[in-house]
MDTraj code that builds the backbone (N, CA, C; nanometers):
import mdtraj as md
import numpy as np

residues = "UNK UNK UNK UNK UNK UNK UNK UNK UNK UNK UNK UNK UNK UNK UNK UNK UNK UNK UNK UNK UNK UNK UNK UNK UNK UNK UNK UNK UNK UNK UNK UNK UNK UNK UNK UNK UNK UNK UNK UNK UNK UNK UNK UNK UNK UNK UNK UNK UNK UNK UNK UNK UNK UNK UNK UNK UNK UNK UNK UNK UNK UNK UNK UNK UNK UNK UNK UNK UNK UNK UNK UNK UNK UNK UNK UNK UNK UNK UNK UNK UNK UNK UNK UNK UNK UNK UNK UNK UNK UNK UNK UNK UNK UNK UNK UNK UNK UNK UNK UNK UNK UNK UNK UNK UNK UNK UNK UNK UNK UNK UNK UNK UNK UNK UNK UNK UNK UNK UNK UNK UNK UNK UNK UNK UNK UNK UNK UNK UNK UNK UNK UNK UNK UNK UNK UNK UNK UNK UNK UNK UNK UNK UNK UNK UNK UNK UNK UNK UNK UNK UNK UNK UNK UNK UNK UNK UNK UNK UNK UNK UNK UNK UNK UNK UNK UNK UNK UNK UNK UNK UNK UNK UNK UNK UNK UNK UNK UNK UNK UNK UNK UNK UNK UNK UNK".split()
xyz = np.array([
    [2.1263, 22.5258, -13.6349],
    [2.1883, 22.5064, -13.7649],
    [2.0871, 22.5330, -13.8753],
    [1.9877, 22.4979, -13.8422],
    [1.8731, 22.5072, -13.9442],
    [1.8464, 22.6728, -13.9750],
    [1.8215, 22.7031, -13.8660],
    [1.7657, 22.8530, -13.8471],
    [1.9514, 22.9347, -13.9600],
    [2.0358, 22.9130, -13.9128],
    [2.1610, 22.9702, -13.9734],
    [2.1796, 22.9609, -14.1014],
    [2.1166, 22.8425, -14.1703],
    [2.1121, 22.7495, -14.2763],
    [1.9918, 22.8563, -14.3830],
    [1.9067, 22.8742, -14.3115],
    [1.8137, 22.9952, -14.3953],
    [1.8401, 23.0938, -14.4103],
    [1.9262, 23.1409, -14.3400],
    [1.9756, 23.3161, -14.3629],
    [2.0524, 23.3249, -14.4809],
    [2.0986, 23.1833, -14.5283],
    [2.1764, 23.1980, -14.6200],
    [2.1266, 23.1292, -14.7914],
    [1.9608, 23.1182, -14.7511],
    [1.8731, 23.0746, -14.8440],
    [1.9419, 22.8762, -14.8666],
    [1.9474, 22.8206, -14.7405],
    [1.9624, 22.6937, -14.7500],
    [1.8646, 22.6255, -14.6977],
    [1.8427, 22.4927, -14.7195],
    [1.7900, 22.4156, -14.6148],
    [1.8313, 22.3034, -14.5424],
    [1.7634, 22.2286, -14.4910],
    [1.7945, 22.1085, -14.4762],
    [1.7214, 22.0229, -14.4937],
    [1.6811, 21.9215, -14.5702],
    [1.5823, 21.8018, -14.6288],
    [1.5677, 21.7102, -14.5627],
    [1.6219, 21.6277, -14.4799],
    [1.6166, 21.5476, -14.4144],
    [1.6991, 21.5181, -14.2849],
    [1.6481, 21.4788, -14.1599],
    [1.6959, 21.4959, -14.0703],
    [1.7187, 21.3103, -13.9759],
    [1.8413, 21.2935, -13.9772],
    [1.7960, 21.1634, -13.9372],
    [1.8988, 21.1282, -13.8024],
    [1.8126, 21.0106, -13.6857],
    [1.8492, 21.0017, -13.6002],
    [1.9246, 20.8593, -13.5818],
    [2.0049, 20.8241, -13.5691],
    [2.0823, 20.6945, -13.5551],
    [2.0932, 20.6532, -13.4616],
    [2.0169, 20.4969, -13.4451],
    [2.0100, 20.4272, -13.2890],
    [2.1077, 20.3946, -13.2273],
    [2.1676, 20.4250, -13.1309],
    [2.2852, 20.3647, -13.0780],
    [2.3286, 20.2620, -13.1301],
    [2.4770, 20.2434, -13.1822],
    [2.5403, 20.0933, -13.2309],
    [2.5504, 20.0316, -13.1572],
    [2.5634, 20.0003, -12.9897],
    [2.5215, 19.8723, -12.9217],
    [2.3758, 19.8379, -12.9697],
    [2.2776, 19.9176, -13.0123],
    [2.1738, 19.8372, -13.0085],
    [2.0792, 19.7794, -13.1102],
    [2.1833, 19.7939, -13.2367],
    [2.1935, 19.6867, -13.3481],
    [2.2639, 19.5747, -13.3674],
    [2.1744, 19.4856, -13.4208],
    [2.2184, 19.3472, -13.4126],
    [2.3088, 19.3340, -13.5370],
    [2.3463, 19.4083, -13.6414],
    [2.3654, 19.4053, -13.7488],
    [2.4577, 19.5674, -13.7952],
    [2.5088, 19.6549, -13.7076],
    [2.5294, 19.7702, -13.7573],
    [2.5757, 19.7767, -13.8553],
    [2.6848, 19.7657, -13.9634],
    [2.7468, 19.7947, -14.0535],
    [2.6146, 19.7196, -14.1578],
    [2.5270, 19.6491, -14.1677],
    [2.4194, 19.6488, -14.2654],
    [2.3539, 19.7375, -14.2252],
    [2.3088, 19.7817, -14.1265],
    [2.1835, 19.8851, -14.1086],
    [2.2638, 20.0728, -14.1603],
    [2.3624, 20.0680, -14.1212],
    [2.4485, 20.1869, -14.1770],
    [2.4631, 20.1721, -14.3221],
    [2.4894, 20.0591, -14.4237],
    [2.4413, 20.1131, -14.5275],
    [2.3586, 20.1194, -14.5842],
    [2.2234, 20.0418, -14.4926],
    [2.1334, 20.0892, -14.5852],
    [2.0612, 20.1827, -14.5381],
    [2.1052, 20.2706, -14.4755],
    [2.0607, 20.4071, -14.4510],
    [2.1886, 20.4931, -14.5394],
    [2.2716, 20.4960, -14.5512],
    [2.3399, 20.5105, -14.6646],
    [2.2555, 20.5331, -14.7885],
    [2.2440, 20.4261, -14.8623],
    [2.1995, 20.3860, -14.9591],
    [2.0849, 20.4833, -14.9688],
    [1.9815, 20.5404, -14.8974],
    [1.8321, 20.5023, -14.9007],
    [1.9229, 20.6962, -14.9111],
    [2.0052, 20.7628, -14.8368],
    [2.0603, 20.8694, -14.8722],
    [2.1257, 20.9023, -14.9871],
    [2.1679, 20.8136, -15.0264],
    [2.2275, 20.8116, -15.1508],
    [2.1129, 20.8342, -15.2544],
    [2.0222, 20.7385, -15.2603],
    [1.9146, 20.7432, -15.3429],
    [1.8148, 20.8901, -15.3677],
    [1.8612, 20.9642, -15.2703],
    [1.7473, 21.1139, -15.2712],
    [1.8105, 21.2168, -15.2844],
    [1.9380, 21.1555, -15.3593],
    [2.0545, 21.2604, -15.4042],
    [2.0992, 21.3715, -15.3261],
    [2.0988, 21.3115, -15.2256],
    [2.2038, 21.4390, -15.0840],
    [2.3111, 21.4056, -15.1202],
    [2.4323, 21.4794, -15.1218],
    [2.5354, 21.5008, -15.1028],
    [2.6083, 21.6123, -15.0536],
    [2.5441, 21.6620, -14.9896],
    [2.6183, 21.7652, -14.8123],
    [2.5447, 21.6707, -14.7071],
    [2.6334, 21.6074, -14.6142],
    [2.5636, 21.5567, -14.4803],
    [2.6615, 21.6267, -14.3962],
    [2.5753, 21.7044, -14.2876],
    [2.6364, 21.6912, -14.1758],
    [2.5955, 21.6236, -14.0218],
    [2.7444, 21.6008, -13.9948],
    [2.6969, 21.4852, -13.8358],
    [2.7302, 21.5827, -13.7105],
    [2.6065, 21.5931, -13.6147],
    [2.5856, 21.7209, -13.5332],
    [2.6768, 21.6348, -13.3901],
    [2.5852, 21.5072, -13.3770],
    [2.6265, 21.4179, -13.2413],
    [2.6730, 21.2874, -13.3167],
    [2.7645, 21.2194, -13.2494],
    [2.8086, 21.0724, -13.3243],
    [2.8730, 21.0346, -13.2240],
    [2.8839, 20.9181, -13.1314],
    [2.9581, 20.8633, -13.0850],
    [3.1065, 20.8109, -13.2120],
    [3.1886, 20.8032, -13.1470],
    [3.3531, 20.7726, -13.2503],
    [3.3096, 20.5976, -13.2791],
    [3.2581, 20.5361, -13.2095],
    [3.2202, 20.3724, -13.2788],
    [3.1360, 20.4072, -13.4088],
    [3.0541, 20.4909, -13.3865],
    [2.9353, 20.4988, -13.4778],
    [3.0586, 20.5419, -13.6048],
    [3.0865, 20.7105, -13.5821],
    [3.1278, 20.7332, -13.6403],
    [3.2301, 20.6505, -13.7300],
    [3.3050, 20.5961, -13.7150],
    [3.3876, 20.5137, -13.7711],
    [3.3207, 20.4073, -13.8352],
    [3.2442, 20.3569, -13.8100],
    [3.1827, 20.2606, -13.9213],
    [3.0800, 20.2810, -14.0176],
    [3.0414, 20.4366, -14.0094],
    [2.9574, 20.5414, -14.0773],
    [3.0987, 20.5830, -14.1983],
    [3.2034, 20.6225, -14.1870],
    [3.2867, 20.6626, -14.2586],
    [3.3257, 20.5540, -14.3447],
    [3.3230, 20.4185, -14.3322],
    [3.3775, 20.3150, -14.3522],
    [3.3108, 20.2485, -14.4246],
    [3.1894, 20.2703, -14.4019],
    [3.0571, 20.2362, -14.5116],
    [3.0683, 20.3490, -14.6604],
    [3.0400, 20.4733, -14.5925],
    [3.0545, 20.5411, -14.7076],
    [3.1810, 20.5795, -14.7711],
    [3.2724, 20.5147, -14.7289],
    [3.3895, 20.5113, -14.8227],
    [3.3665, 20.3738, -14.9046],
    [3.3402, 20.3035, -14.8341],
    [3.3027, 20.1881, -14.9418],
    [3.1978, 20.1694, -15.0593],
    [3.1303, 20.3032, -15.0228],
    [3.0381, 20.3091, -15.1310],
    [3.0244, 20.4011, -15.1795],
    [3.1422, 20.4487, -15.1684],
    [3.1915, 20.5666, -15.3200],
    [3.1430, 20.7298, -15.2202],
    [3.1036, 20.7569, -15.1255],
    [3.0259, 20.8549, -15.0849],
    [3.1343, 20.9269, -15.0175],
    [3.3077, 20.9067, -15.0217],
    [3.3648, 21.0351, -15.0052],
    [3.4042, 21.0934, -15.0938],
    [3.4106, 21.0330, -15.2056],
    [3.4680, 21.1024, -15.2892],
    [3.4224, 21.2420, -15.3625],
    [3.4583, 21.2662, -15.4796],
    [3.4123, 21.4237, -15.4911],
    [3.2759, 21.4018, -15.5714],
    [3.2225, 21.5799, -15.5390],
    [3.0609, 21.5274, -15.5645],
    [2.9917, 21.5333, -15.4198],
    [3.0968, 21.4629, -15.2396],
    [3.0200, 21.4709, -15.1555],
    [3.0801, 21.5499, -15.0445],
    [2.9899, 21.5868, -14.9851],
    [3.0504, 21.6740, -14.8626],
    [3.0292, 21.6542, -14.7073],
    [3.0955, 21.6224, -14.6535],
    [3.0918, 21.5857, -14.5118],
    [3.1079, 21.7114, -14.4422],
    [3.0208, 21.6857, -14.3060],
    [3.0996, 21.8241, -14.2118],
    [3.0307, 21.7406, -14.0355],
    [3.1745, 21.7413, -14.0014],
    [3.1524, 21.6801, -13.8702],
    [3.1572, 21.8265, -13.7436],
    [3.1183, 21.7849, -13.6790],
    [3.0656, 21.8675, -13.5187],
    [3.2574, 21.8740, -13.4364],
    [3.2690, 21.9634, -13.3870],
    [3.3452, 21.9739, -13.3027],
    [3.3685, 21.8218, -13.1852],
    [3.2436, 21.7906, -13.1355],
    [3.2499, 21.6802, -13.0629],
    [3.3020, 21.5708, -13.1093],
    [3.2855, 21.5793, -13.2609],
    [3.3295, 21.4543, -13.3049],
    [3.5203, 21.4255, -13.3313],
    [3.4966, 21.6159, -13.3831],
    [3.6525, 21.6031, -13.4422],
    [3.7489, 21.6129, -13.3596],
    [3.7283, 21.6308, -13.1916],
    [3.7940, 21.7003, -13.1346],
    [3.8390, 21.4845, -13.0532],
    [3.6994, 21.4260, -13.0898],
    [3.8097, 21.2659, -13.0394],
    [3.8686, 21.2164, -13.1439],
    [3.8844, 21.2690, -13.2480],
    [4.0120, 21.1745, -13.3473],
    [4.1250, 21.2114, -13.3225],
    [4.2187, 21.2641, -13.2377],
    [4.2791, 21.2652, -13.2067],
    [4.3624, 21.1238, -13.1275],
    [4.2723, 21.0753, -13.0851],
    [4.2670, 20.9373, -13.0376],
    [4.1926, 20.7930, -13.1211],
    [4.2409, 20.8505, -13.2108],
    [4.2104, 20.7161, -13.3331],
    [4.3556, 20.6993, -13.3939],
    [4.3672, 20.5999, -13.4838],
    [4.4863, 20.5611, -13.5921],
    [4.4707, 20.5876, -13.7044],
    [4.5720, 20.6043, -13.7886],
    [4.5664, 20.6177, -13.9120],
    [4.4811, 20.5721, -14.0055],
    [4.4450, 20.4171, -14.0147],
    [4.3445, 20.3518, -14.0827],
    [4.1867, 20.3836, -14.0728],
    [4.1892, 20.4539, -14.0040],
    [4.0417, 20.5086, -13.9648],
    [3.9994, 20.6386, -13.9937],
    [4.1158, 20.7178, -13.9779],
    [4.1181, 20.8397, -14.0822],
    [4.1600, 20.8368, -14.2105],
    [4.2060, 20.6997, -14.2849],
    [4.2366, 20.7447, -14.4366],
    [4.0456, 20.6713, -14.4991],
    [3.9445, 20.6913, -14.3758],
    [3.8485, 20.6430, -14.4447],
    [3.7329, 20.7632, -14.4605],
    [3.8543, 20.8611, -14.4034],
    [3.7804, 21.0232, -14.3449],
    [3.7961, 21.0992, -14.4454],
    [3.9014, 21.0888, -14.5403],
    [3.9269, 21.2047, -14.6099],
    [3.8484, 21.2568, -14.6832],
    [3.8529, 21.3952, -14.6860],
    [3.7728, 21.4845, -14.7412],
    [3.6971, 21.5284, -14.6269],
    [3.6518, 21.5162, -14.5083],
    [3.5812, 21.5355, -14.4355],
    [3.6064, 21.6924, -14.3548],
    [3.4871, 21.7712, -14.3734],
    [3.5426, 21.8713, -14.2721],
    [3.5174, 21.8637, -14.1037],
    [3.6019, 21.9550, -14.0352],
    [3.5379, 21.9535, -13.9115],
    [3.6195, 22.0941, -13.8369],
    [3.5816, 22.1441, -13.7385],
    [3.6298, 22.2032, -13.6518],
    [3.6241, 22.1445, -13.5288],
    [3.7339, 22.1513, -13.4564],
    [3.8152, 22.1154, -13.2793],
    [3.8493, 22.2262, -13.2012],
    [3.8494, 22.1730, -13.1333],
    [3.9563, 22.2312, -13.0310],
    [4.0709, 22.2669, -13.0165],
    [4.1335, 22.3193, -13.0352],
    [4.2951, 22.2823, -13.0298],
    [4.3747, 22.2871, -12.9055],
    [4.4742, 22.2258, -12.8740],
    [4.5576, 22.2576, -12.7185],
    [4.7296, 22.2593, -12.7876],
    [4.7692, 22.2844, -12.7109],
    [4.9485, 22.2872, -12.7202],
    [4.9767, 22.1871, -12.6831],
    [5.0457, 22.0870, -12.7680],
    [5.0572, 21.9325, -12.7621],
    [5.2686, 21.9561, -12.7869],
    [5.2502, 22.0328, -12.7117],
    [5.4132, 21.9949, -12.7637],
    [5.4722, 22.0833, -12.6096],
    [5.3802, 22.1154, -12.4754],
    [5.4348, 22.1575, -12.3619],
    [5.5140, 22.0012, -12.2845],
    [5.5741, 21.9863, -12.2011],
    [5.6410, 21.9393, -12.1278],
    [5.5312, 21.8795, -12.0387],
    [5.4348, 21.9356, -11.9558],
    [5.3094, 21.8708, -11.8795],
    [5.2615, 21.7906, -12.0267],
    [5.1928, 21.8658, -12.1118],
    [5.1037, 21.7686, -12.1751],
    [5.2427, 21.6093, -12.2104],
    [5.3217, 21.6575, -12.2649],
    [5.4465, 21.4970, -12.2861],
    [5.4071, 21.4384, -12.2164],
    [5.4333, 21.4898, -12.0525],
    [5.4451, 21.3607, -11.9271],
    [5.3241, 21.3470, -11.9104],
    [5.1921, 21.4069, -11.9642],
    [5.0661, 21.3416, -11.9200],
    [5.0384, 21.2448, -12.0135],
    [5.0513, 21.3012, -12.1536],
    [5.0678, 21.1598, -12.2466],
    [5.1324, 21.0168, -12.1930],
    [5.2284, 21.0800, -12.1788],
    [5.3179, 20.9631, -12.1531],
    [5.2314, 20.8449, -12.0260],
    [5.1717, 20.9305, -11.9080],
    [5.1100, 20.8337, -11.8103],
    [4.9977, 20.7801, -11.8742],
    [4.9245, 20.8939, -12.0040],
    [4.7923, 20.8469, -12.0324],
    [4.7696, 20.7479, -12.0734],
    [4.9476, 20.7112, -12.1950],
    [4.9159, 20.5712, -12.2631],
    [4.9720, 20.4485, -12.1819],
    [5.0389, 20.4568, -12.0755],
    [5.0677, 20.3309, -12.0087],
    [5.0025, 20.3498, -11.9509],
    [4.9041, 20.3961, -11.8966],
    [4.7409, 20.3359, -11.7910],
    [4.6652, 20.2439, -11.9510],
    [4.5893, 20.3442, -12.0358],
    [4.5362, 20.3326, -12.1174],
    [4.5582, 20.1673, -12.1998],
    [4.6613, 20.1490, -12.2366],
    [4.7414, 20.0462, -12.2293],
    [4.7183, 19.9057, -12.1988],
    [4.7288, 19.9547, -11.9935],
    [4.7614, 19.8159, -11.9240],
    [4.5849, 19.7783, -11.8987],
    [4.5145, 19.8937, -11.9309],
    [4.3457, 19.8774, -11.9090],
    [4.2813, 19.8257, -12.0510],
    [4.3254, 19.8669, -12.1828],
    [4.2510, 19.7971, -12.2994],
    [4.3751, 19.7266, -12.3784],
    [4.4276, 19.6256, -12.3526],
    [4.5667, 19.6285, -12.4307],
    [4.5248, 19.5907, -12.5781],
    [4.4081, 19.5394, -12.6142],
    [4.3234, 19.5340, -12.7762],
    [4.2623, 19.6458, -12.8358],
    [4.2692, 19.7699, -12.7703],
    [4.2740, 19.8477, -12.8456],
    [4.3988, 19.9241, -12.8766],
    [4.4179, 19.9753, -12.9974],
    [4.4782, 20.0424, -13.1364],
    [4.4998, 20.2247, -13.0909],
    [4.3876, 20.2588, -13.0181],
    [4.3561, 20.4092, -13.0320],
    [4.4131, 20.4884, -12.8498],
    [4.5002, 20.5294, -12.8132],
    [4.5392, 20.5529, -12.7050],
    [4.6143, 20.6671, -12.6830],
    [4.5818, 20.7857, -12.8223],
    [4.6299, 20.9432, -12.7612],
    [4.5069, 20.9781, -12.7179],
    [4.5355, 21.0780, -12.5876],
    [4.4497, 21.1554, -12.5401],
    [4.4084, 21.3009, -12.6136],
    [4.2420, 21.2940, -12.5739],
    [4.1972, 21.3621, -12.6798],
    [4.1754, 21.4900, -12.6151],
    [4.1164, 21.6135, -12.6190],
    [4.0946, 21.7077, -12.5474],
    [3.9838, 21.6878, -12.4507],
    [3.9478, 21.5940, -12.4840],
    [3.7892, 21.5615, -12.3677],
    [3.8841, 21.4767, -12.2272],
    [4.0181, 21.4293, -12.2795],
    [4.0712, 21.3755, -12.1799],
    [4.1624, 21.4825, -12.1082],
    [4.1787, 21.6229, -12.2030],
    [4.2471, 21.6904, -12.0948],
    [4.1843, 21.7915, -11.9982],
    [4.0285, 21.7913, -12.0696],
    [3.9659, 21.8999, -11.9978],
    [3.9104, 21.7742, -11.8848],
    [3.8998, 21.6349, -11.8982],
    [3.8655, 21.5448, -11.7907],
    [3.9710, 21.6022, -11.6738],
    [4.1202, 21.5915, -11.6784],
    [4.1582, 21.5856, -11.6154],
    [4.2143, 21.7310, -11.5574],
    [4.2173, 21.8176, -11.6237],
    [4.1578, 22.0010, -11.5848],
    [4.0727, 22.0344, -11.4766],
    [3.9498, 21.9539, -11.5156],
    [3.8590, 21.9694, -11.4135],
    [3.8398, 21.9153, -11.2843],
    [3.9526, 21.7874, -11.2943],
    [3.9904, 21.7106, -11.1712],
    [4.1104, 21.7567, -11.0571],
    [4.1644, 21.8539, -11.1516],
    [4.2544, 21.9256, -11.1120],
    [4.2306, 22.0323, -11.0329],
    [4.1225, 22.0740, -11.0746],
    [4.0739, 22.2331, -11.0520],
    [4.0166, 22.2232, -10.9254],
    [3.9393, 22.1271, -10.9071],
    [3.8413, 22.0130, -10.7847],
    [3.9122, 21.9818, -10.6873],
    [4.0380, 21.9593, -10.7119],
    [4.1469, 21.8899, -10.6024],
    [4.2200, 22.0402, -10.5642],
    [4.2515, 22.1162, -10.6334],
    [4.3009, 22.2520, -10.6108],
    [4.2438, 22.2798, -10.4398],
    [4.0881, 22.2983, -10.5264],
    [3.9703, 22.3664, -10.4335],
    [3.9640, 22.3070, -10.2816],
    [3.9318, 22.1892, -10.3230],
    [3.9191, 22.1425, -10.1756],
    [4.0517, 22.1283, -10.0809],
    [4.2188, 22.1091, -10.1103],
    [4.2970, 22.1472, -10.0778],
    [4.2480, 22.2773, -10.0124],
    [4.2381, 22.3888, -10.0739],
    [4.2831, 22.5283, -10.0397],
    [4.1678, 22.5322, -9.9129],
    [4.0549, 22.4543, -9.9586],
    [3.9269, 22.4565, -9.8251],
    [3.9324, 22.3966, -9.7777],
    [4.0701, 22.3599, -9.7092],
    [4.0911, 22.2071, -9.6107],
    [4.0456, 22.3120, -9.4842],
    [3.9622, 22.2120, -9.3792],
    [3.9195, 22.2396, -9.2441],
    [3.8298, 22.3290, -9.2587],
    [3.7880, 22.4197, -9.3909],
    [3.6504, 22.4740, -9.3515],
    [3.5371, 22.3786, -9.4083],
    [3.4375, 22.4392, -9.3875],
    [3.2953, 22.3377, -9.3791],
    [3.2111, 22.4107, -9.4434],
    [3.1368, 22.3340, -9.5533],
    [3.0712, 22.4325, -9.6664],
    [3.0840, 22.3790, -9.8171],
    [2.9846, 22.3687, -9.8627],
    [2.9892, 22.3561, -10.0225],
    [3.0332, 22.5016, -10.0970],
    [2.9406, 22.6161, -10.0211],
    [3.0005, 22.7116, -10.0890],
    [3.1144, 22.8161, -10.0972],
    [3.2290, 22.7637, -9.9640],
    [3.3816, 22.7604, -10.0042],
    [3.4032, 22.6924, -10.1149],
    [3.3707, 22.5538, -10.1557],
    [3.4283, 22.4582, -10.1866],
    [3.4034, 22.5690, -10.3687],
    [3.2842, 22.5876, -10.3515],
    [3.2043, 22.6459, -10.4632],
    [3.2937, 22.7884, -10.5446],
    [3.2984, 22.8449, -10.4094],
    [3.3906, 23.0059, -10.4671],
    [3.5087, 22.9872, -10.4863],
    [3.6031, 22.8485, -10.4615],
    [3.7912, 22.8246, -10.4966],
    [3.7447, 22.7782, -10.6286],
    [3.6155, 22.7411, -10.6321],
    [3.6457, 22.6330, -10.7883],
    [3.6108, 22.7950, -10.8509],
    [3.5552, 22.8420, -10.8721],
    [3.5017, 22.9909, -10.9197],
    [3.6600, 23.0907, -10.9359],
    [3.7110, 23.0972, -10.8426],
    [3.8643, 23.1489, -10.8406],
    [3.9759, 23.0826, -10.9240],
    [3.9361, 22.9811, -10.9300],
    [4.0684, 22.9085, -11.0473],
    [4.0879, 22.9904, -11.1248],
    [4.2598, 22.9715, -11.1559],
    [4.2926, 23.0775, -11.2840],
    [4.4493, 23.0051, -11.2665],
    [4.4444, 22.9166, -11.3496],
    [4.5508, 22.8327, -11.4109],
    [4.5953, 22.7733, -11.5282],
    [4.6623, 22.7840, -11.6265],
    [4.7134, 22.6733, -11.7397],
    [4.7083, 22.5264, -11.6871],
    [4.5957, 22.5143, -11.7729],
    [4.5836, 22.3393, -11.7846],
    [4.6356, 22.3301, -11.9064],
    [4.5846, 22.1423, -11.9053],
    [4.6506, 22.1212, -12.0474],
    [4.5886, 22.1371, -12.1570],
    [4.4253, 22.1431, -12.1530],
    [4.3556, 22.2094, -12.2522],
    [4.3724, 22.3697, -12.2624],
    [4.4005, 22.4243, -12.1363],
    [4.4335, 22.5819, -12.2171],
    [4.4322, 22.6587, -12.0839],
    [4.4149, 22.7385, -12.0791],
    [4.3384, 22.8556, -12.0149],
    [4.1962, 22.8887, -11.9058],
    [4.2428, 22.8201, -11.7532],
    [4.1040, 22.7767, -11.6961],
    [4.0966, 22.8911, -11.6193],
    [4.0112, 22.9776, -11.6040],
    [3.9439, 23.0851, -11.5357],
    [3.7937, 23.1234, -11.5458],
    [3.7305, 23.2064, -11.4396],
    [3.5904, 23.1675, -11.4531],
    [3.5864, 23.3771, -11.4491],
    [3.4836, 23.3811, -11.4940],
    [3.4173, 23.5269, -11.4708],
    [3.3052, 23.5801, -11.3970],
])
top = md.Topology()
chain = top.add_chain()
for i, resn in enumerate(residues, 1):
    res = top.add_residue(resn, chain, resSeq=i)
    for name in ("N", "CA", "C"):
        top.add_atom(name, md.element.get_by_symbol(name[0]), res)
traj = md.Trajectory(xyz[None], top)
């Protein structure tokens, strides 16, 4: 990003790393005052490369509370990030707005993806029933793509013996999942 960032006579000023939120005793004080201490050196383009969605969400929630979405600032989130809000609620994205990002996209309106929804949120459900956030995100369909693809394989290599059967069916896949388009080259 940096290196891309100069071709276009930009930089980047400061680079900062955020400790995991399990391992603050205090997160939502320590998030704003790293906030703050950003605020103070007059940035206003941040972008977030890696973020766990806990982090993230109480990173958005801070700086909405302290005036830092509004205009004047510019957010730009990572694919990784944008591609799990899909599996958040409303109240958590009206603390997003303005924010850019690029995802993933899948076809959320096939007949498989319905009935996988449909199993995703009554597991999802009967396993966290206190949480709020229970659409599946694309990390949950390429989870289960790849579990698919795995079970394909070893099916088709039933009774031979070998990792690298097991190796060349997964290599041969060429199927519509629910993230998209799985084939290898």
């Amino acid at each position: 990003l940096s290196e891309s960032l100069q071709n276009v006579e930009s930089t980047i000023e400061h680079h900062f790393t955020f400790p995991p939120v399990s391992s603050l005793k205090n997160s939502a004080a320590f998030i704003s005052n790293e906030l703050l201490k950003l605020k103070s050196l007059n940035n206003r383009v941040f972008v977030i490369l890696k973020s766990s969605l806990e982090f993230a969400i109480l990173l958005f929630e801070r700086a909405n509370q302290m005036g830092m979405m509004g205009k004047g600032y510019v957010w730009i989130i990572s694919d990784d990030l944008s591609s799990q809000l899909d599996s958040i609620g409303q109240p958590v994205i009206s603390n997003m707005q303005g924010v850019i990002g690029f995802k993933s996209n899948f076809v959320d309106t096939s007949d498989s993806f319905e009935e996988f929804k449909h199993r995703f949120r009554k597991k999802y459900i009967s396993e966290y029933p206190e949480e709020e956030h229970f659409n599946p995100s694309i990390n949950a369909l390429r989870a289960y793509d790849a579990t698919w693809m795995i079970a394909n394989a070893m099916a088709t290599a039933e009774g031979m013996k070998g990792s690298k059967i097991l190796f060349e069916n997964i290599l041969s896949s060429n199927f519509n999942g629910l993230s998209g388009k799985i084939s290898f080259n």
